[in-house]
Backbone as a printed PyTorch tensor [residue, N CA C, xyz], in Angstrom:
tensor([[[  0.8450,  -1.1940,   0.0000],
         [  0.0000,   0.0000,   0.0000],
         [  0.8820,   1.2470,   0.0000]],

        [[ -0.0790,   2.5170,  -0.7070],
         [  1.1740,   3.5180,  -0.8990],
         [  0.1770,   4.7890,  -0.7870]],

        [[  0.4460,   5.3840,   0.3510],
         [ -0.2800,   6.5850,   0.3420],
         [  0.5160,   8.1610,  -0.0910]],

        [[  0.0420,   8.3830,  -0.9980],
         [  0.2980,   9.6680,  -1.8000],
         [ -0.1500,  10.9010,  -1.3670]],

        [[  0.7870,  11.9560,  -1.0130],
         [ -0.1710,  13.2360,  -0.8280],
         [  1.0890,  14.6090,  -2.0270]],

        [[ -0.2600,  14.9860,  -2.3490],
         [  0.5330,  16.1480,  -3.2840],
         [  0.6410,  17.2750,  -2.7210]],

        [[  1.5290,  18.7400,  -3.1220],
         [  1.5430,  20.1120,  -2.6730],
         [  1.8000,  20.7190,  -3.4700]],

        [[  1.7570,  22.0730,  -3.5810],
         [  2.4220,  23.0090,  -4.0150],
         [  1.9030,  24.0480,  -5.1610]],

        [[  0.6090,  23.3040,  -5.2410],
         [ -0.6760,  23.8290,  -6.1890],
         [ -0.9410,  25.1610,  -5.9150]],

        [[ -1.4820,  25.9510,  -6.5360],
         [ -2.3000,  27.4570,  -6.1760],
         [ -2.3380,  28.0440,  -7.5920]],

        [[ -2.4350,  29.3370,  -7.6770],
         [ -2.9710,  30.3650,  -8.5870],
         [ -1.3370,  30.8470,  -8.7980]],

        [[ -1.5850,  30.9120, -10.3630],
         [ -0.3400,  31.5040, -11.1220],
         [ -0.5590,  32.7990, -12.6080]],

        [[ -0.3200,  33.4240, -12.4900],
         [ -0.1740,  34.0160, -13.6770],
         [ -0.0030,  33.3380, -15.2510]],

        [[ -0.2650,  33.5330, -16.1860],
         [  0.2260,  32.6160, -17.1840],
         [  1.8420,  33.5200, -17.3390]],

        [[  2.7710,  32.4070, -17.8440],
         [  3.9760,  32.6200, -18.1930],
         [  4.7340,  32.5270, -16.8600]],

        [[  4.2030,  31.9560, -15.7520],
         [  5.1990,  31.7710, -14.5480],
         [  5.0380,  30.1660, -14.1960]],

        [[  5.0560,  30.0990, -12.7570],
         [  6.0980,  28.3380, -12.5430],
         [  5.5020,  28.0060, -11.1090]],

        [[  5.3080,  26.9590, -11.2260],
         [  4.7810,  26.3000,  -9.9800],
         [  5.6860,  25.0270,  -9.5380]],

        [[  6.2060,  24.3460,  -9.0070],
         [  6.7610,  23.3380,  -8.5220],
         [  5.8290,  21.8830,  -7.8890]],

        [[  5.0100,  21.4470,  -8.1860],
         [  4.2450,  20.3340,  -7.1940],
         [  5.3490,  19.5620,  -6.6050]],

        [[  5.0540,  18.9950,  -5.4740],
         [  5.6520,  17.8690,  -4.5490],
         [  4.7750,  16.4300,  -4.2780]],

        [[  5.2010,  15.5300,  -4.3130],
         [  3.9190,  14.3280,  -3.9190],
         [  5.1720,  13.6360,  -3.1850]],

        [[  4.8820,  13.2150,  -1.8040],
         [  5.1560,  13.1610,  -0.7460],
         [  4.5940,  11.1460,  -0.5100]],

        [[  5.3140,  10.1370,  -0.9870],
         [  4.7590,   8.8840,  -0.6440],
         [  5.0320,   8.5430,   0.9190]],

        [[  4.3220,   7.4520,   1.2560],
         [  4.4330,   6.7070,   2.6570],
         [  5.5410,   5.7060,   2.7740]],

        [[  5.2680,   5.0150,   1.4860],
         [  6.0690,   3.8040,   1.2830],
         [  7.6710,   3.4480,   1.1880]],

        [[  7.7600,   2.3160,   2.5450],
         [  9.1240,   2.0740,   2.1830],
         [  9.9150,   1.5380,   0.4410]],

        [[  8.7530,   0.7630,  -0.2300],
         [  9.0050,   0.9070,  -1.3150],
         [  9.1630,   1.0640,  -2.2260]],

        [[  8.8800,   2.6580,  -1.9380],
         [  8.1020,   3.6640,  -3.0690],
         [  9.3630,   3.7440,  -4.3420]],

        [[ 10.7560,   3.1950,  -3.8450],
         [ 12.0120,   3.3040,  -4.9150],
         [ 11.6620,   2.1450,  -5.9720]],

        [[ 10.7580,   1.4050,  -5.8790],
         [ 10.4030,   0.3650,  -6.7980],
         [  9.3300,   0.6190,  -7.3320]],

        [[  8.5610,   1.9920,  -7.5800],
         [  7.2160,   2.4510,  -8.7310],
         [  7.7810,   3.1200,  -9.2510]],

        [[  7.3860,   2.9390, -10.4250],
         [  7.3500,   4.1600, -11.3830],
         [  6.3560,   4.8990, -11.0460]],

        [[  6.7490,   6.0680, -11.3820],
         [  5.5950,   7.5660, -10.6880],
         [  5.0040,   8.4820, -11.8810]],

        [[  3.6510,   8.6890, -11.4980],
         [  3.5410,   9.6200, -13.3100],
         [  2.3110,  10.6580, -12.1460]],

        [[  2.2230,  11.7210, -12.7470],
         [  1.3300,  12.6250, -12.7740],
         [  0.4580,  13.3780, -13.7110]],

        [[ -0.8750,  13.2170, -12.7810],
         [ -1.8720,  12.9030, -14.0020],
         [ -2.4910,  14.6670, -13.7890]],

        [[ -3.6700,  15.0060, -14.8050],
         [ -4.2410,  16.5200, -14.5130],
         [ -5.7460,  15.4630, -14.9670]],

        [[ -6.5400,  16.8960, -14.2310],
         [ -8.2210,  16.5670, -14.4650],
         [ -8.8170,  17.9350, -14.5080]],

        [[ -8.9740,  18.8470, -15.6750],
         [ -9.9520,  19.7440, -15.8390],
         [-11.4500,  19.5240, -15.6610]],

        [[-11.6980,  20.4010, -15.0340],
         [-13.4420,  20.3130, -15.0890],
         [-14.1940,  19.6870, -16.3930]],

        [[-14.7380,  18.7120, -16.5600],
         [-15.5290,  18.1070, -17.4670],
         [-14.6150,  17.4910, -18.6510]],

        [[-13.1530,  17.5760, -18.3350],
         [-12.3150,  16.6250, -19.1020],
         [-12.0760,  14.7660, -18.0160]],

        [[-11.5100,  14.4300, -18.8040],
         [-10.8210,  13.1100, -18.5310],
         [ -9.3970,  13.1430, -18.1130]],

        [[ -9.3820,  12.6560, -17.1220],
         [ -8.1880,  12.5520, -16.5520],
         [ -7.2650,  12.0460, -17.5350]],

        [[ -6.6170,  12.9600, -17.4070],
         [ -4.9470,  12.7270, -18.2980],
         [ -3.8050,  12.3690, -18.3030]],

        [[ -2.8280,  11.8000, -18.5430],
         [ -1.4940,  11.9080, -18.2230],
         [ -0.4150,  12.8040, -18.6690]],

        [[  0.0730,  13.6600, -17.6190],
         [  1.1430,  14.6540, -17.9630],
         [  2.2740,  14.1770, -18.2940]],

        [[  3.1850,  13.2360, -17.3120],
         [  4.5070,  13.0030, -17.7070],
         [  4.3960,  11.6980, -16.3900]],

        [[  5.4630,  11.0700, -16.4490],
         [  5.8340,   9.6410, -16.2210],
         [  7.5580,   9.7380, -15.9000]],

        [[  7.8880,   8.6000, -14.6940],
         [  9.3130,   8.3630, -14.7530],
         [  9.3330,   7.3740, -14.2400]],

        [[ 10.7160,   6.4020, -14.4870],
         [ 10.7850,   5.0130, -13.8410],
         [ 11.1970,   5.2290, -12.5160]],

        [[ 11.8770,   4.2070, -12.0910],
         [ 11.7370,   4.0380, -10.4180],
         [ 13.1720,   4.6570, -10.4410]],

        [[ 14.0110,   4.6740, -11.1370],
         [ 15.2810,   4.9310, -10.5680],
         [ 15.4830,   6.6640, -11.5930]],

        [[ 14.1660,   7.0340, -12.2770],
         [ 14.7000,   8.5530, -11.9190],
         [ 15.3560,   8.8930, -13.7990]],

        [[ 15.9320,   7.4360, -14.0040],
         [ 16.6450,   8.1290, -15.2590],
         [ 15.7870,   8.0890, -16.7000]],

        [[ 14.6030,   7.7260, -16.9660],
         [ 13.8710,   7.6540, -17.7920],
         [ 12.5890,   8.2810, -17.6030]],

        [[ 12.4060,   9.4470, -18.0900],
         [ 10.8410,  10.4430, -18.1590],
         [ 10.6770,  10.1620, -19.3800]],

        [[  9.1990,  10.2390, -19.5810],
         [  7.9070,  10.5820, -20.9070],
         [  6.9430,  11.9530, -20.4690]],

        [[  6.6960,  12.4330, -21.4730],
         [  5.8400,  13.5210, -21.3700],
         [  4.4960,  13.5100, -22.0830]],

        [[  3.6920,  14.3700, -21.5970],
         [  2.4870,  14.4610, -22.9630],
         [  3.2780,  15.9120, -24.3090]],

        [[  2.7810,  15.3000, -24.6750],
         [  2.9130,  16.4410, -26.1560],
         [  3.2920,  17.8040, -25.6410]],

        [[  1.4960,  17.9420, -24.7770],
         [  0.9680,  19.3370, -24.5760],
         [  2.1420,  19.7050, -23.3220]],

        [[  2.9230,  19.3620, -23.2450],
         [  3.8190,  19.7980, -21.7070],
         [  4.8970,  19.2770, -22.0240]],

        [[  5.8500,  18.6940, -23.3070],
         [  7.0950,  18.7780, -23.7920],
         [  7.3410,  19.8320, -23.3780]],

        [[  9.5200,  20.4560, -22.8260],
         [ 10.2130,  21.3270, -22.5310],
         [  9.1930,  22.3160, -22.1230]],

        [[  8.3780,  22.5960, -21.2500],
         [  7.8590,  23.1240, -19.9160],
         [  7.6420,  22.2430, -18.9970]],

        [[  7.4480,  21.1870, -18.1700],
         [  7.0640,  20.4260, -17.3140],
         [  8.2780,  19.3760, -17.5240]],

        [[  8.8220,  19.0860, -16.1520],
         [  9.8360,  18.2640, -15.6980],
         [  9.7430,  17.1560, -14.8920]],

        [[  9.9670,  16.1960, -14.6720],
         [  9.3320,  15.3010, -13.7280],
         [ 10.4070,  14.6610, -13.0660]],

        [[ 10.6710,  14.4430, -11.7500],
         [ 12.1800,  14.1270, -11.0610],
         [ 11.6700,  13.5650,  -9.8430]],

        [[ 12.3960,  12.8530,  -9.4190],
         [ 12.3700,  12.1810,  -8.1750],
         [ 13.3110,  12.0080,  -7.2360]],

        [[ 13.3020,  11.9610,  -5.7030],
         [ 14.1070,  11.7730,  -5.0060],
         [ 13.7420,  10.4760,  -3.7560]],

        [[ 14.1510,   9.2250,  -4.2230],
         [ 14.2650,   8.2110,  -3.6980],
         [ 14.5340,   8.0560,  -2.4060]],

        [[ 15.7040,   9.2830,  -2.0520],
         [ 16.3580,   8.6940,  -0.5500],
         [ 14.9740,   9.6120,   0.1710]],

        [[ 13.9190,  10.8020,  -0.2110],
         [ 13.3990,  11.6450,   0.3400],
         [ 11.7370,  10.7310,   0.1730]],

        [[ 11.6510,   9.8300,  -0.4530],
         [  9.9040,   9.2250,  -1.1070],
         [  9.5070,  10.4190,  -1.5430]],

        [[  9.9780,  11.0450,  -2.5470],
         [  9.3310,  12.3860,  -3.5220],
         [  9.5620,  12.0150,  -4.6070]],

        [[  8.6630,  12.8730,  -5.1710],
         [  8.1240,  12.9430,  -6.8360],
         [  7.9600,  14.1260,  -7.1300]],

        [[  8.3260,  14.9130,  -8.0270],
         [  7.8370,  16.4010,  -8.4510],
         [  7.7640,  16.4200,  -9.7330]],

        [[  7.0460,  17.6140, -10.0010],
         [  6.2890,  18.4270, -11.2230],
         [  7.5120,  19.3890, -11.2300]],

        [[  7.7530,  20.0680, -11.8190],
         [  8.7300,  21.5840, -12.0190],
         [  7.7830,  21.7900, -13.5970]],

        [[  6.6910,  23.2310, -13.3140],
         [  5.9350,  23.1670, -14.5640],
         [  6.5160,  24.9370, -14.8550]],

        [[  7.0400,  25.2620, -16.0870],
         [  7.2880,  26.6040, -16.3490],
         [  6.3240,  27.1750, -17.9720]],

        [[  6.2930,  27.6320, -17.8210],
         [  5.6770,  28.7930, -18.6890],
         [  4.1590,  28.0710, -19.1800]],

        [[  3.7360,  28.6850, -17.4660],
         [  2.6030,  27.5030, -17.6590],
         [  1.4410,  28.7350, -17.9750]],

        [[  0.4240,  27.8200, -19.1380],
         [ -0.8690,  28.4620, -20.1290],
         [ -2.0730,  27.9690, -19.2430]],

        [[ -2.8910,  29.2420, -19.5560],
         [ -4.3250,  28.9880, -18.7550],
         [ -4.8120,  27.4840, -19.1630]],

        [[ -4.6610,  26.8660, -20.1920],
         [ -5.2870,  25.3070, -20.1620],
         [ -4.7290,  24.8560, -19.6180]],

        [[ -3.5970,  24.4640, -18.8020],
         [ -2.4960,  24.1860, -17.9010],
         [ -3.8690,  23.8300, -16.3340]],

        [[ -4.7990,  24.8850, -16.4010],
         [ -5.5440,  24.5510, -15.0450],
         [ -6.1410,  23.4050, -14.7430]],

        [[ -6.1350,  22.8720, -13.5320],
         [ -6.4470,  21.5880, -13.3830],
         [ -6.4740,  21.1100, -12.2880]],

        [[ -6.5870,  19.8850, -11.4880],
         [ -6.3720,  19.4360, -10.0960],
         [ -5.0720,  18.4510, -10.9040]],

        [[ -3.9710,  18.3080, -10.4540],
         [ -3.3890,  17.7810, -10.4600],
         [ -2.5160,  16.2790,  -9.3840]],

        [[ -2.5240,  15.1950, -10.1470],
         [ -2.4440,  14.4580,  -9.2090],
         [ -1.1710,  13.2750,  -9.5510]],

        [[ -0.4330,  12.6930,  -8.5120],
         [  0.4200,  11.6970,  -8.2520],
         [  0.0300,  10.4980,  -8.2840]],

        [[  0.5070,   9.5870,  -8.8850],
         [ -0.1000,   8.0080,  -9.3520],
         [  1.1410,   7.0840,  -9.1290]],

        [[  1.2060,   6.1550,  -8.3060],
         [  2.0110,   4.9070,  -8.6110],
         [  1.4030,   3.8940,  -9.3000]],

        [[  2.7250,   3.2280, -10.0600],
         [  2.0770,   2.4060, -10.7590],
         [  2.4680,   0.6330, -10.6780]],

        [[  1.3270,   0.0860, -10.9070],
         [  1.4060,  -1.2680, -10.6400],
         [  2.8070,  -2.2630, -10.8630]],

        [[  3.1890,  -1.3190, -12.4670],
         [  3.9920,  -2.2560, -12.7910],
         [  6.1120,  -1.5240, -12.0570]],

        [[  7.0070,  -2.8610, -12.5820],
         [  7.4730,  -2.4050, -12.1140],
         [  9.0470,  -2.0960, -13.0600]],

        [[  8.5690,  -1.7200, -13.7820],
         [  9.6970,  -1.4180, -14.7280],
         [  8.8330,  -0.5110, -16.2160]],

        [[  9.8230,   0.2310, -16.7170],
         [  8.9860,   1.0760, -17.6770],
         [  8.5960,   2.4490, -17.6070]],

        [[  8.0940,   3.2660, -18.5480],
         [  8.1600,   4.8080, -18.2120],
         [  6.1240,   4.7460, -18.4770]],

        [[  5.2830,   4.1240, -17.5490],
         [  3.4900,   3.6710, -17.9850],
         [  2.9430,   5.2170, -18.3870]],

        [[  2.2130,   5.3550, -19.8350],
         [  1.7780,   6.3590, -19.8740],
         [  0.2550,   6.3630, -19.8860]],

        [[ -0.3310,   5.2080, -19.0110],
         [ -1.6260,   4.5950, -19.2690],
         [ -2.1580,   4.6790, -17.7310]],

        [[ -3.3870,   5.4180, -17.9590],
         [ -3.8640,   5.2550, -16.4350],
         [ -4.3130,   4.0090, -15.7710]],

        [[ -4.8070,   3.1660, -16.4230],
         [ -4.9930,   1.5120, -16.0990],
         [ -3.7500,   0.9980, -15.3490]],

        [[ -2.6480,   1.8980, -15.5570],
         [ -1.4430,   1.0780, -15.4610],
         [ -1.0690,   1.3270, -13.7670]],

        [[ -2.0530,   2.2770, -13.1110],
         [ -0.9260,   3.0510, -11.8180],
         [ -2.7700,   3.1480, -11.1310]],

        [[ -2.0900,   2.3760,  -9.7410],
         [ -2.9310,   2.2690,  -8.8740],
         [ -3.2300,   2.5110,  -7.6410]],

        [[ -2.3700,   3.3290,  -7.2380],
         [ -2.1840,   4.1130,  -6.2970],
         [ -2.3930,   5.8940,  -6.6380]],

        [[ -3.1900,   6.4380,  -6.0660],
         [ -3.9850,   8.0100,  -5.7630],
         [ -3.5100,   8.8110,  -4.8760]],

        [[ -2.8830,  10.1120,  -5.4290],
         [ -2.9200,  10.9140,  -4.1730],
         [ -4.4830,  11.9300,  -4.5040]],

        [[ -4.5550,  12.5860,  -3.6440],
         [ -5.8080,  13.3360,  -3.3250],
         [ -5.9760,  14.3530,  -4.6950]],

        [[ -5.0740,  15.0480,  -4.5340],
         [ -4.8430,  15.7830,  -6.1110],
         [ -4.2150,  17.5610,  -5.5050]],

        [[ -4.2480,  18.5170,  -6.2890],
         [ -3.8750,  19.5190,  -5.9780],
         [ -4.3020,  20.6620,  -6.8130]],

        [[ -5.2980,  21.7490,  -6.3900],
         [ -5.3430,  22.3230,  -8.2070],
         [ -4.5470,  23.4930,  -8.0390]],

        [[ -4.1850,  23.5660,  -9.7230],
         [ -3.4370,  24.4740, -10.1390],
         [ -4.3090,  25.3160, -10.8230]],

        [[ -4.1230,  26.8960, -10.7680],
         [ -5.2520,  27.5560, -11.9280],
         [ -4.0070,  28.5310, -12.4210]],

        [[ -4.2320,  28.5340, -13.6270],
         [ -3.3260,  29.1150, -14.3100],
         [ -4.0750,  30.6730, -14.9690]],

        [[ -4.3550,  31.6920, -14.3520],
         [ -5.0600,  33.0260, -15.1450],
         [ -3.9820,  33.7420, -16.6790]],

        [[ -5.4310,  34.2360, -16.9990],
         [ -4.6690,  34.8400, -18.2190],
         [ -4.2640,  36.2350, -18.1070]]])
């Protein structure tokens, strides 16, 4: 079991930077791959970006290539977002996902079964 909590969400200007944090429980949180997902009002939950367990392999979505970073720190059970020159569609609750499997960069929500609560971000114009 792996309890997830995210931070670092709030109100941004467009063209500035937010940092999220997701904060796991688990002693063996160094063995998930970690991805973070967004959920706009009356969209479908999405996947932003993805990394394996040891940190050296990220995937991104399209829409968040070279703005959004995704990094981890193993010895700390963290996961972060680093999102820059972030656009009002950018708004969202944003959320931390472990995933079932245990090798791979999963860009599939079926794939990650563990939830943190979420965090929203609103991005104004």
């Amino acid at each position: 079991q792996v309890q997830l909590v995210e931070s670092g969400g709030g109100l941004v200007q467009a063209g500035g930077s937010l940092r999220l944090s997701c904060a796991a429980s688990s002693r063996s949180f160094s063995m998930y791959p970690m991805g973070w997902f967004r959920q706009a009002p009356g969209k479908e939950r999405e996947v932003v970006a993805a990394i394996n367990w040891s940190g050296a392999n990220t995937n991104y979505a399209d829409s968040v290539k070279g703005r959004f970073t995704i990094s981890r720190d193993n010895a700390k059970n963290a996961v972060y977002l680093q999102m820059n020159s972030l656009k009002p569609e950018d708004t969202a609750v944003y959320y931390c996902a472990a995933s079932r499997l245990r090798v791979g960069v999963p860009m599939t929500r079926s794939e990650y079964i563990y939830w943190g609560q979420g965090t929203q971000v609103t991005v104004s114009s």
